[in-house]
Structures are given as structure tokens and as C-alpha cells.
N, C-alpha and C positions, 0 to 999 in steps of 0.2 A: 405402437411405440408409446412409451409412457414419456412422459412430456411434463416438465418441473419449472419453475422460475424461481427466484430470489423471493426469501420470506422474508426480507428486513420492509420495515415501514419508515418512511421518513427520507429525506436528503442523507446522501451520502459524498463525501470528498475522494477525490482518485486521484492517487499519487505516486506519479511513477519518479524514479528517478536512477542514475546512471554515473557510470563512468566510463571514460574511453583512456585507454592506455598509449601517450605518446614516443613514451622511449620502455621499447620490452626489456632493453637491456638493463635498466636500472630496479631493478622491483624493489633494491630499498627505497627506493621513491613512489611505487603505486603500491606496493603488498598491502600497507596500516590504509591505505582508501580500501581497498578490496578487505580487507579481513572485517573495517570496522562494522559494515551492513550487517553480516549475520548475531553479531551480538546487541545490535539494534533488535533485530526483529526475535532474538528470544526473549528478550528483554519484556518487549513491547507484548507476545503470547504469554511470558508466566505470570504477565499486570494484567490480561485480560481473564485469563482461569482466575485468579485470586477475584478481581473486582466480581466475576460472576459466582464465588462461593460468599463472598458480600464481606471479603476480606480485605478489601485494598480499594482506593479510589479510582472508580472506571478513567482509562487518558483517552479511551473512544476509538482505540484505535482496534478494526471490527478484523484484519487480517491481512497478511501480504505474502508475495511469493519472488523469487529470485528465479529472472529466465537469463539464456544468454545471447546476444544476439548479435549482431555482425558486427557491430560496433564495440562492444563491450559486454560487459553485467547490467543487466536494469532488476528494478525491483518494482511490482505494482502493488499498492498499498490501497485499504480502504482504511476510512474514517469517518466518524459521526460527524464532525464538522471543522472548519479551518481552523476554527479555534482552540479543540483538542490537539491539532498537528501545531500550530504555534506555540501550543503552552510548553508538547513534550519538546518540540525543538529547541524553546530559550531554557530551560527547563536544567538547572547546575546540578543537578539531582541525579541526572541521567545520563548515557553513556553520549549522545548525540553532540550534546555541545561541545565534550572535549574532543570528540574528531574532528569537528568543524574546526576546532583552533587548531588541532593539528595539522588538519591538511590544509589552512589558509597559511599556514608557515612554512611548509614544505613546497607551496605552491611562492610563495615570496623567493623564499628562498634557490629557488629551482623550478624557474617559468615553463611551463611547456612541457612539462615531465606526462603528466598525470590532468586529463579534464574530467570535472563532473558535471551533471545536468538533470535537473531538475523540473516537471511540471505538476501543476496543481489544477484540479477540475473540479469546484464546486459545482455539483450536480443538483437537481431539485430532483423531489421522486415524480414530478411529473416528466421526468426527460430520464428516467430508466425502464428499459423495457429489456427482460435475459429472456432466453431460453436454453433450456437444457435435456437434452432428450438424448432413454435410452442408458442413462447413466455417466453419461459428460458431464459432471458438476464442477466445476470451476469458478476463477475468479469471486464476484459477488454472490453469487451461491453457494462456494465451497466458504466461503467466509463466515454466510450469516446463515446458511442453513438454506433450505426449500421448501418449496409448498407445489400441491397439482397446480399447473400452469394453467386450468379453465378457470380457478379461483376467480383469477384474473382478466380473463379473457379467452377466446378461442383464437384468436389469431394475434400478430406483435402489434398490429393497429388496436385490436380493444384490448391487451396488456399496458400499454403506455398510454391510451385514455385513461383507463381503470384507473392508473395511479393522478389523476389529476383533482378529484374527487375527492 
């Protein structure tokens, strides 16, 4: 079985974040939360191909994916650091802050319609260890790419030493 782990070097940020739909019956109340994620994240992929043709200033943001889960939509997002996800989120430049004002008004306006949620996991690469075997590349490997998984180590205990080094 051919056996891969994540090629990125360095700390990465894990950002999931979600919404749960309180009243289905109103979607002019949850549809602009729901629509506004996917224009985030092309947004956030066409700054990441430009930054790597050395076109655009990198915002660090290294890939994310929309699952769905019992709750809601989530999204999990990777980043080079909290500070790349802060700059794009206060960031008037970009699509993020005006949803955020949207839906804190829609949310005023109309409590309980619509919740979001958010978490933020500053990671050290001494506390990342993937595996990917076989051809399962996801999450931080589908993001940043792969390398053979013995690079690193032959089992997930000398993988997640390896990166402490």
C-alpha cells in the first residue's frame, strides 16, 4: 500500500466553521449565510493560484472544503497562520466582512433565524501528524500537496516526532 502524508513545513491554522439553520421556513433569512461561504472560498483559491504565479500577495490561506453534516454546512479551512485568517477576515477589500455585516443585521434583526459557529486551532507542526494511504488525500494533503509518508517516519509516532525537529 503506498502510504503519503502532508508535505507542508511549518505551523498551520484549522478553521472550521458552520452554520445551523433555525427556522427552514424562512431562507430569506439563512440563504445570503449559506450562499455567502462558497464565494469566500473561490475568492480565497483564485488569491491563492495568483499569489503562486507571484501575482498577488499570498492571504495564507493554503485550502478548504464544504462538508455537510447533521447539523448544518461546515467548512474546514487550512491557513499559514491566525494572522493571515485575521487580516482576510477584518480585510474591507474582501467578500468576508460584508457578510459578516450582513448577517449580524439579519441576526439583530431577526434572532434565532439562522446560527453560525465558528472554531480556530492554531497548530504547531510539532502536533501534526496525517496519513494518507492508497490514494485517500484529503484535508492537509489535499491542500498542500504530499510526500512518501517514511520521509517522515515509518509509523504516526516517528511522523509527529519527525516534525518536532
Amino acid at each position: 500500500m503506498r502510504q503519503l502524508t502532508h508535505a507542508h513545513e511549518g505551523d498551520v491554522v484549522v478553521f472550521n466553521i458552520g452554520m445551523t439553520v433555525h427556522k427552514p421556513h424562512r431562507p430569506d433569512l439563512w440563504w445570503p449565510v449559506f450562499t455567502a461561504m462558497p464565494g469566500m472560498l473561490a475568492e480565497l483559491g483564485r488569491n491563492r493560484a495568483a499569489a503562486e504565479r507571484g501575482e498577488a500577495e499570498d492571504l495564507g490561506f493554503l485550502g478548504g472544503w464544504a462538508l455537510m453534516g447533521r447539523r448544518g454546512p461546515w467548512v474546514v479551512q487550512y491557513w499559514r497562520s491566525t494572522e493571515h485568517l485575521y487580516r482576510y477576515a477584518g480585510s474591507t477589500g474582501a467578500r468576508h466582512l460584508p457578510a459578516w455585516k450582513r448577517f449580524n443585521a439579519t441576526a439583530r434583526t431577526h434572532p434565532g433565524a439562522v446560527g453560525i459557529w465558528h472554531e480556530t486551532f492554531a497548530v504547531p507542526a510539532s502536533g501534526i501528524e496525517t496519513l494518507y494511504g492508497n490514494g485517500a488525500v484529503i484535508g492537509l494533503g489535499q491542500a498542500t500537496g504530499t510526500i512518501e509518508a517514511t520521509r517522515r517516519g515509518r509509523g504516526a509516532r516517528e511522523r509527529l516526532a519527525s516534525t518536532t525537529g
